[in-house]
C-alpha positions as CSV (number, residue, x, y, z in Angstrom):
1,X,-45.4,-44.8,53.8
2,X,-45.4,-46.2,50.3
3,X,-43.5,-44.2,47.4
4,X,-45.3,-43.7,44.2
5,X,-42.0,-43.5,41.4
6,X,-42.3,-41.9,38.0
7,X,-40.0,-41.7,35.1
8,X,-41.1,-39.6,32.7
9,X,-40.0,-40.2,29.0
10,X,-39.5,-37.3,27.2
11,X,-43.0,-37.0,25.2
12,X,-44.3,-36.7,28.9
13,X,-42.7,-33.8,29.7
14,X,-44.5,-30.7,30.8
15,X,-42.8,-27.5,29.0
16,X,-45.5,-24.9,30.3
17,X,-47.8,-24.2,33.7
18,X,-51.1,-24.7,32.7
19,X,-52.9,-26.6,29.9
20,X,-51.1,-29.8,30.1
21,X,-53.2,-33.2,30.2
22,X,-52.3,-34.8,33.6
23,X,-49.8,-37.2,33.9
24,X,-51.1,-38.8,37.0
25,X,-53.5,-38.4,40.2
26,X,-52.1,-39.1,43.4
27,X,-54.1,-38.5,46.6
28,X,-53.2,-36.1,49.7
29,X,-50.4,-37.8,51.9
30,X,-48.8,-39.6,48.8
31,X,-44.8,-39.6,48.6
32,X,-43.5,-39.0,45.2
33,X,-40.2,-40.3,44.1
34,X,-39.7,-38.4,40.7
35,X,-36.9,-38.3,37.7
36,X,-36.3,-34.7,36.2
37,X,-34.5,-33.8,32.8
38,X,-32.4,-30.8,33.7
39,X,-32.8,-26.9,32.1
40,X,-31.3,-28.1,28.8
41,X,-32.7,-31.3,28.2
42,X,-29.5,-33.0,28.3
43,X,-28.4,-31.0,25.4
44,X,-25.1,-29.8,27.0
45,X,-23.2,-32.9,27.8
46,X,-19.1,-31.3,27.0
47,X,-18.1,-28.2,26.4
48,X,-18.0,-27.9,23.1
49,X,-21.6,-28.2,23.0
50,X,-23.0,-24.2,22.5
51,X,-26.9,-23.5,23.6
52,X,-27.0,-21.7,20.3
53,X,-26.1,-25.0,18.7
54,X,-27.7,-27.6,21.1
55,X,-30.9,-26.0,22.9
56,X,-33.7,-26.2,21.2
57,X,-35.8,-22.9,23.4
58,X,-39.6,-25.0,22.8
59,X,-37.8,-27.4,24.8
60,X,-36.5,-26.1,27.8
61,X,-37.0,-26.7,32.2
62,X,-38.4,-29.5,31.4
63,X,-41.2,-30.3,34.0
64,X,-42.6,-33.2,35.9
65,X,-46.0,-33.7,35.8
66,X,-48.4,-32.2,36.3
67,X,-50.0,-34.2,39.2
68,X,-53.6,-34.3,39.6
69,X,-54.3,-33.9,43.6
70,X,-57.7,-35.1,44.3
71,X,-59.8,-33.3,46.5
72,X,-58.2,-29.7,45.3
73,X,-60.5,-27.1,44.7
74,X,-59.6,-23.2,44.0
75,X,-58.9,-21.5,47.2
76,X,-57.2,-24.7,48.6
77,X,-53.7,-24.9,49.9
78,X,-51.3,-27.3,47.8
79,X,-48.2,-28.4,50.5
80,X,-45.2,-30.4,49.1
81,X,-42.4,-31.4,50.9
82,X,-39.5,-31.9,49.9
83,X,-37.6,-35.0,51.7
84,X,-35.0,-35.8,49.4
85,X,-32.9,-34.0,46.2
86,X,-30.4,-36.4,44.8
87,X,-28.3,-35.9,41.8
88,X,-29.2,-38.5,39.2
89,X,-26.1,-37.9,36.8
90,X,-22.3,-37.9,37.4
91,X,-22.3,-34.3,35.9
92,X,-23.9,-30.9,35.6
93,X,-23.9,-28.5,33.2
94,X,-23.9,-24.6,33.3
95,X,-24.1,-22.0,30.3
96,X,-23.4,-18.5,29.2
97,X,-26.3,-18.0,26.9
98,X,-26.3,-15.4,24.1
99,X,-28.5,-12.3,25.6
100,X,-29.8,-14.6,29.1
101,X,-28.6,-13.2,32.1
102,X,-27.5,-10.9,34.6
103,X,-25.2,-9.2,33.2
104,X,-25.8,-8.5,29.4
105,X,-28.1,-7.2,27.1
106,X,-31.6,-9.2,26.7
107,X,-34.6,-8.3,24.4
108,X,-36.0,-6.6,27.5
109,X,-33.0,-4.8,28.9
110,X,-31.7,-3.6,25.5
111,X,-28.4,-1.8,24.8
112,X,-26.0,-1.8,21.7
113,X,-23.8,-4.4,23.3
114,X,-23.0,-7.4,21.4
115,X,-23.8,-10.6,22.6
116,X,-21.4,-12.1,25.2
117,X,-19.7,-15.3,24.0
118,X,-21.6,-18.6,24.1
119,X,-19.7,-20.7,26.5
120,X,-20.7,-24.3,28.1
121,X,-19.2,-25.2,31.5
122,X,-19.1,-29.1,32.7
123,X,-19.1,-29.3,36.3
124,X,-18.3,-32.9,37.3
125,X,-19.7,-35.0,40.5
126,X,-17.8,-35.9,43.2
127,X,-20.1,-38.2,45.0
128,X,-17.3,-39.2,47.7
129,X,-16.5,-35.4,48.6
130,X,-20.6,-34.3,48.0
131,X,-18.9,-31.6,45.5
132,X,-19.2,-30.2,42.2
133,X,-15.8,-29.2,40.5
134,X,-15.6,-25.4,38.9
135,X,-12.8,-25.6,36.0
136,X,-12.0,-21.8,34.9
137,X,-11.3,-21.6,30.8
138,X,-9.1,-19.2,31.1
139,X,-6.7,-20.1,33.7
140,X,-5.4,-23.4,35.1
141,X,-8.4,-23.6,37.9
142,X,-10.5,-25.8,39.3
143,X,-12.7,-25.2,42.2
144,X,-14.8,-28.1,44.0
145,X,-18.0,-26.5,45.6
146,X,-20.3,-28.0,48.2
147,X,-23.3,-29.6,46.5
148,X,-26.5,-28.2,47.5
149,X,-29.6,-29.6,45.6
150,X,-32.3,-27.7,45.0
151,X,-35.3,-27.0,42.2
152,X,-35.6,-24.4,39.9
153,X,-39.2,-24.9,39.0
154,X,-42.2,-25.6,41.6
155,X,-45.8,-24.5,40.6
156,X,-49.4,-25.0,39.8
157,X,-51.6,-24.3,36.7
158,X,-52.4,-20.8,37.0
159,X,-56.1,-19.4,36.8
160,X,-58.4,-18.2,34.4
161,X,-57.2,-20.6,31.7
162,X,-53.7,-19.3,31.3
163,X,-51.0,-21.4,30.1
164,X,-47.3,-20.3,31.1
165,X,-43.8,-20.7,29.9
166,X,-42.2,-23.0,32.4
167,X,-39.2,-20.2,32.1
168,X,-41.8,-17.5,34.1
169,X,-42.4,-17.3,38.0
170,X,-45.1,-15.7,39.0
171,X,-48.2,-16.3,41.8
172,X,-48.6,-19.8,40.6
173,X,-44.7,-20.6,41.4
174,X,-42.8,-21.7,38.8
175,X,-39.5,-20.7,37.7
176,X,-38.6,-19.0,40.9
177,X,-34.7,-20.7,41.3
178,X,-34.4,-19.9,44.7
179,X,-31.9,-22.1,46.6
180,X,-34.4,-21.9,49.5
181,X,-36.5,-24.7,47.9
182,X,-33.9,-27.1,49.0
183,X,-34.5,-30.8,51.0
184,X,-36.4,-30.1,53.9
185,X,-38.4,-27.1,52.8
186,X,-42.5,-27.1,52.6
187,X,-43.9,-25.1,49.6
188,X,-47.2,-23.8,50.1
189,X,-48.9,-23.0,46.4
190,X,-52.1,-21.3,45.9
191,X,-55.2,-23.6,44.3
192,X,-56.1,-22.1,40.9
193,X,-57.8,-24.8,39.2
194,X,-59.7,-28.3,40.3
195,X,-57.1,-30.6,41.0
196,X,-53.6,-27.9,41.3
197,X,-52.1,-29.4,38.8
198,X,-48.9,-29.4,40.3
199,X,-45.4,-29.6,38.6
200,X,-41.7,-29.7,39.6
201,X,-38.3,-29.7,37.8
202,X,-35.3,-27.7,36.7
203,X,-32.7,-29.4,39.1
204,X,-29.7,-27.4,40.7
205,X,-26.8,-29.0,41.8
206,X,-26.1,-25.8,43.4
207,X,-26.5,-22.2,42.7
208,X,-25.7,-18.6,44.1
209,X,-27.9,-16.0,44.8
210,X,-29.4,-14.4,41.9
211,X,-28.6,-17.0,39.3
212,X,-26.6,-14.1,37.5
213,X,-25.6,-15.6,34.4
214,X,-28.7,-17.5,34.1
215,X,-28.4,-20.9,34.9
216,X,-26.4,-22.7,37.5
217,X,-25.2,-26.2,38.0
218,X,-28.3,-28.0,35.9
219,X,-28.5,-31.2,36.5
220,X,-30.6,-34.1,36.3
221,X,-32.5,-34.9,39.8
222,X,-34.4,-37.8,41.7
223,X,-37.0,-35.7,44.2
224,X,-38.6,-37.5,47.1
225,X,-41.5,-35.1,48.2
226,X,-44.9,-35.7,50.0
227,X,-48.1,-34.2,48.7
228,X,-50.5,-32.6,51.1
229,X,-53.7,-30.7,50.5
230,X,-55.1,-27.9,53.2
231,X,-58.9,-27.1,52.7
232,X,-59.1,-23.2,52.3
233,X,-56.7,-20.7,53.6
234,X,-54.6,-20.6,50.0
235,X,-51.7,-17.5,50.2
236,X,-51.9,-14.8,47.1
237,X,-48.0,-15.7,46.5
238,X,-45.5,-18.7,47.0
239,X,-44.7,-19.5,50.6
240,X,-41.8,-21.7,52.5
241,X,-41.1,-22.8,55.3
242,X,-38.2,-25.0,56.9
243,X,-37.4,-25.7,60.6
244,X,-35.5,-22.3,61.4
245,X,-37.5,-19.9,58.8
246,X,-40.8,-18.7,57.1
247,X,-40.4,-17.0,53.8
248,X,-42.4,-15.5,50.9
249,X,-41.7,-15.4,47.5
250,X,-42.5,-12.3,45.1
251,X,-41.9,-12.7,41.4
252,X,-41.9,-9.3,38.7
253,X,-40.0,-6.3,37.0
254,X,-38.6,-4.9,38.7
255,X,-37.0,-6.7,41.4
256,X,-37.9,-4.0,44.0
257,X,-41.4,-5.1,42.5
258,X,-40.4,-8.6,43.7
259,X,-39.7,-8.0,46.7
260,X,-42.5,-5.9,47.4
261,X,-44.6,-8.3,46.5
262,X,-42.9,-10.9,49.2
263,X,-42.7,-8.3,51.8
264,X,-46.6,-7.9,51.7
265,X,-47.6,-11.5,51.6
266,X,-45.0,-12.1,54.8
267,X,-46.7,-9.1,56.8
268,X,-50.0,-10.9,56.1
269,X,-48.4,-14.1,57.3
270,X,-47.2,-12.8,60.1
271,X,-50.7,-11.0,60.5
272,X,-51.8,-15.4,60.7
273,X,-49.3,-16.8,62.5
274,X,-49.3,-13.8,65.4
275,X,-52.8,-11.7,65.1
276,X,-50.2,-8.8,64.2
277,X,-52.6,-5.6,62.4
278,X,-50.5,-4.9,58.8
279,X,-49.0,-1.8,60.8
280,X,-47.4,-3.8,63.6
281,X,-46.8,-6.2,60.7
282,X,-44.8,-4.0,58.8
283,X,-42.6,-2.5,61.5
284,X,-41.9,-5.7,63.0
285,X,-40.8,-7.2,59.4
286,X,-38.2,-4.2,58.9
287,X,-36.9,-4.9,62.1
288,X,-36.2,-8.6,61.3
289,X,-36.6,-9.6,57.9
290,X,-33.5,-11.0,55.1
291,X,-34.1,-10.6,51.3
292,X,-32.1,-13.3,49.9
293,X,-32.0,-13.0,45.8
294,X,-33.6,-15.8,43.9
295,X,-32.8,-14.4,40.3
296,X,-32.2,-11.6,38.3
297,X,-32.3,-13.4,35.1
298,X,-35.5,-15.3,34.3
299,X,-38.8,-13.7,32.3
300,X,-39.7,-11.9,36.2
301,X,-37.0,-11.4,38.9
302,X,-38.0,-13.1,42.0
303,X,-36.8,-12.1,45.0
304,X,-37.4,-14.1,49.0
305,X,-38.3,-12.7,52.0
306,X,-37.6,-14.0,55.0
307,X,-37.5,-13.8,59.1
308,X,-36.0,-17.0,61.4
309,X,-38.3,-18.1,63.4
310,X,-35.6,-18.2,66.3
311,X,-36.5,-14.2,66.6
312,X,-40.1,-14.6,67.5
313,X,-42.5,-16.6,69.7
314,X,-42.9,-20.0,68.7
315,X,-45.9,-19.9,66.3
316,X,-47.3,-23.0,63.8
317,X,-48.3,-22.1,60.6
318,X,-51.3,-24.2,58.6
319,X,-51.9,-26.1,61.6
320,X,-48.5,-27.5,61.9
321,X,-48.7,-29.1,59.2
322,X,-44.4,-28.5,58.5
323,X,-43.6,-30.0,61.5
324,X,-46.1,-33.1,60.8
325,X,-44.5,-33.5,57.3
326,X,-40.6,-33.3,59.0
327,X,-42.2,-36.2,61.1
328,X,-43.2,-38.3,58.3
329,X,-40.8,-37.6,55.8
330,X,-38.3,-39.7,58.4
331,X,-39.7,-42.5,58.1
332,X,-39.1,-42.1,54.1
333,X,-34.9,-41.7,54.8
């Protein structure tokens, strides 16, 4: 399978979902070999660089694309695979950002408090070990953490015209920064407009769930994915799968919203993959489902819900089309 590479300089840059000129068209079945920018742009390269100093906010999760898939049509089913997340720098950067987060006070979740301090962490690659090294400010600590690659930012031009922030999740994808869309996971996206207009971006080193201070271990990434259409059959919300689970993502305020909102879309996918009436669906999902955290930081919450495949029946979902993807995404390692 040939790889199509792009590099993107910086004045091709995506910075919302949605009303962006495409940056290429690629057909269904093409492998992508693509360069991200990370979160801040590069803006944070020691730790005396501040994001109240460096990070210019019209700049920020800087995005891929978009890719123009021929063929897609509202309605359709975009799939992309991810084969392959590689850091592409020696280092990673992670912030405390004056009212982002978890745990402070933000124009949405306002209180008297005063900002927390504006603090840059460096987190440096090990590429021998596969770690990332934590160094506490505080105390003489240092902590080297498993690296675990994954995007931040996976999503398609939404409908009806709207442009978004590509800081939001919502249906189209986006901003979700769940770890689940790691190396070996299939996104299934939602067709909004002719031609998806797909992005990607926002690489993490690695991250805990729920993102709580409101960024991980950004970094700059090299993604290998496939790109593969389904005619029809598109899901109201973001959809993974990998080889041991299916999952839903559900993106709002508040997070109980979010998780609703993936709790529904996986009873109706269960309802697909086993026939299962939303009744049976929902009993058997509070029987066997896990709600990992994506994050509680970003314009919505999004939150994933999930159930291991080991638990059920076997069962294919979209024809199989994971499984045929795992297949060809070997030949590409």
């Amino acid at each position: 399978m040939d790889v199509v590479e792009v590099v993107p300089t910086f004045e091709q840059y995506a910075f919302t979902f949605g009303g962006v000129v495409p940056l290429a068209r690629v057909r269904p079945g093409t492998a992508l070999r693509l360069w991200s920018e990370d979160a801040f742009n590069g803006a944070l390269q020691s730790t005396k660089d501040l994001s109240s100093e460096k990070v210019d906010l019209r700049f920020v999760n800087p995005q891929t694309g978009p890719f123009y898939v021929e063929g897609a049509e509202p309605g359709d089913t975009l799939a992309l695979h991810f084969v392959a997340l590689e850091p592409a720098r020696d280092w990673g950067a992670s912030a405390a950002i004056p009212f982002f987060g978890g745990l402070t006070s933000t124009d949405r979740v306002a209180t008297l408090q005063e900002p927390l301090p504006d603090k840059t962490w460096i987190y440096e690659v090990d590429r021998a070990r596969n770690t990332v090294g934590f160094v506490a400010t505080s105390v003489d600590l240092r902590v080297e953490l498993p690296i675990e690659p994954m995007l931040g930012t996976v999503g398609v031009a939404p409908p009806g015209g709207e442009v978004r922030s590509s800081l939001v999740p919502e249906r189209f994808g986006g901003n979700m920064d769940t770890p689940q869309m790691r190396a070996g996971s299939t996104c299934y996206l939602g067709v909004n407009v002719e031609g998806a207009l797909f992005s990607v971006g926002d690489g993490h080193y690695r991250q805990g769930e729920g993102e709580a201070c409101g960024t991980a271990v950004e970094g700059a990434m090299t993604t290998t994915l496939v790109v593969e259409l389904i005619k029809g059959g598109a899901p109201l919300w973001p959809r993974i799968e990998d080889d041991a689970s299916w999952m839903a993502v559900g993106s709002s305020r508040p997070l109980e919203d979010a998780w609703r909102i993936g709790a529904v879309e996986m009873v109706r996918w269960l309802g697909e993959l086993y026939g299962l009436s939303p009744m049976d669906g929902y009993q058997l999902l509070s029987q066997v489902s896990e709600s990992p955290i994506a994050n509680v930081c970003d314009a919505n919450y999004s939150a994933v819900v999930k159930v291991a495949k080991a638990l059920l029946p076997p069962a294919t979902a979209f024809g199989g089309l994971h499984e045929e993807l795992r297949r060809r995404a070997a030949s590409l390692l």
